[in-house]
C-alpha positions in Angstrom: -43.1 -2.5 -36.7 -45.3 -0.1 -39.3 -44.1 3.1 -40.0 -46.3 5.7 -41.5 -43.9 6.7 -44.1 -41.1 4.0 -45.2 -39.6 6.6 -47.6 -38.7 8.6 -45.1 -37.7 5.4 -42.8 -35.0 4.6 -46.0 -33.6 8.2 -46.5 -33.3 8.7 -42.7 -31.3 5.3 -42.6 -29.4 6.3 -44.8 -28.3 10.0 -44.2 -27.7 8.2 -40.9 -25.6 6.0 -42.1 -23.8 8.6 -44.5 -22.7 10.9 -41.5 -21.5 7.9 -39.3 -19.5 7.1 -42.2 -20.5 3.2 -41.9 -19.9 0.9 -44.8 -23.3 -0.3 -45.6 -27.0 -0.4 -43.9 -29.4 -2.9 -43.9 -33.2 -1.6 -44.4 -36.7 -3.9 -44.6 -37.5 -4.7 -48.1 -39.7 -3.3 -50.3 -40.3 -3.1 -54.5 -41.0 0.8 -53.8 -37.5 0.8 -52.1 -35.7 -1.4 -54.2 -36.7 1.3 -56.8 -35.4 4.2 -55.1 -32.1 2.3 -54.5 -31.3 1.3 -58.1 -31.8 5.3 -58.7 -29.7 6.8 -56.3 -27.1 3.5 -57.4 -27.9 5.2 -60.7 -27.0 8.7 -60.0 -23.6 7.1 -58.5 -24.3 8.0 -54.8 -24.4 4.0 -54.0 -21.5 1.2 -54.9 -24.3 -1.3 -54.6 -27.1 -2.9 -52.8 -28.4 -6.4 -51.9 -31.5 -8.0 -51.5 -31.7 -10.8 -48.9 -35.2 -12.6 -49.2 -34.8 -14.0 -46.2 -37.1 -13.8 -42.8 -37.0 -10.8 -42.4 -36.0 -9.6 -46.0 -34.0 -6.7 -45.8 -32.2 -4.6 -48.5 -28.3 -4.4 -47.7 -26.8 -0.8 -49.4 -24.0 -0.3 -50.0 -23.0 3.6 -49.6 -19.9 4.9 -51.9 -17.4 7.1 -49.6 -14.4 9.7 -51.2 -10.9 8.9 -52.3 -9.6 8.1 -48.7 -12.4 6.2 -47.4 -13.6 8.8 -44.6 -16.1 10.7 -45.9 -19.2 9.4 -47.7 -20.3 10.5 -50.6 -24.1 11.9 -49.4 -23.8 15.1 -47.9 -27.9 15.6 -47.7 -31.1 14.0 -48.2 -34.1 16.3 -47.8 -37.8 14.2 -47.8 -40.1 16.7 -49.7 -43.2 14.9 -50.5 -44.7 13.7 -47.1 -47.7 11.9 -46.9 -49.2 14.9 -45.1 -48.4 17.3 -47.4 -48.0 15.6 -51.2 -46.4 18.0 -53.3 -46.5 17.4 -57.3 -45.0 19.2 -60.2 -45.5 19.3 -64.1 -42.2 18.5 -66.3 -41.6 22.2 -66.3 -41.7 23.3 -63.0 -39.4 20.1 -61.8 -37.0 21.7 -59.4 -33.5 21.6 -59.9 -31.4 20.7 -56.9 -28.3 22.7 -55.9 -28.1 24.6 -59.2 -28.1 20.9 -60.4 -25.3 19.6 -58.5 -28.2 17.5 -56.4 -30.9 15.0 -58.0 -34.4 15.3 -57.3 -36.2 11.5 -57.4 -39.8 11.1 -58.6 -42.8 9.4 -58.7 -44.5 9.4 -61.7 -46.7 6.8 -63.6 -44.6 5.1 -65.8 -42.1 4.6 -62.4 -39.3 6.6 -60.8 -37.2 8.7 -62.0 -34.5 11.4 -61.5 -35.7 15.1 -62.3 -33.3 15.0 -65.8 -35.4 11.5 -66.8 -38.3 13.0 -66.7 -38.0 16.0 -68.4 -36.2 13.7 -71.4 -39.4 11.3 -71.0 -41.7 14.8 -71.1 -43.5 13.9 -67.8 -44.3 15.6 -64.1 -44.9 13.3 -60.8 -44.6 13.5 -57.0 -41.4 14.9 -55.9 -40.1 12.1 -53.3 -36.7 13.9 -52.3 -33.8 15.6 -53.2 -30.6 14.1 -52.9 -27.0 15.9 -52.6 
């Protein structure tokens, strides 16, 4: 199955996944993915992922859920680069997400980052999402 835009494919597996409250979700495999899991793991909105490299590989994640177990972690995802509409931004106009309670993930040459890591590394990209 192709999808026009497997960013969007992950994030809308996953804020699915979030407000159902499951445990984990299993996603097809990508490096680009793979990517944009270790930094959301990063930012502590993950406990963990796998990678199964079998046919079909997949990418098992792991979501993180409160004190209690009920409620997970995620309350939003919100795609803002689409591949209609690409929307870029220098390191000083990088937005900040929630007063900076949220993360906003870019692309950028040297790799993805979080919105903080790259205004430390001094460098702008594609804005991917915002996550909260």
């Amino acid at each position: 199955m192709s999808h026009t835009d497997p960013i969007a494919d992950l994030l809308t597996r996953i804020r699915n996944a979030a407000r159902t409250n499951k445990p984990s979700v299993d996603i097809p495999y990508s490096k680009v993915k793979e990517e944009i899991v270790k930094v959301i793991k990063k930012e502590g909105y993950l406990t963990g992922y796998e990678v199964n490299k079998e046919f079909p590989s997949k990418l098992v994640v792991k979501l993180k859920s409160r004190p209690g177990g009920k409620i997970n972690v995620i309350e939003g995802l919100a795609r803002i680069s689409k591949p209609g509409r690409r929307v870029y931004s220098n390191v000083e106009s990088i937005p900040k997400v929630i007063g900076g309670m949220g993360v906003a993930v870019l692309s950028t040459s040297k790799g993805i980052f979080t919105g903080k890591e790259c205004e430390k590394n001094n460098i702008g990209g594609e804005i991917l999402f915002n996550i909260w």
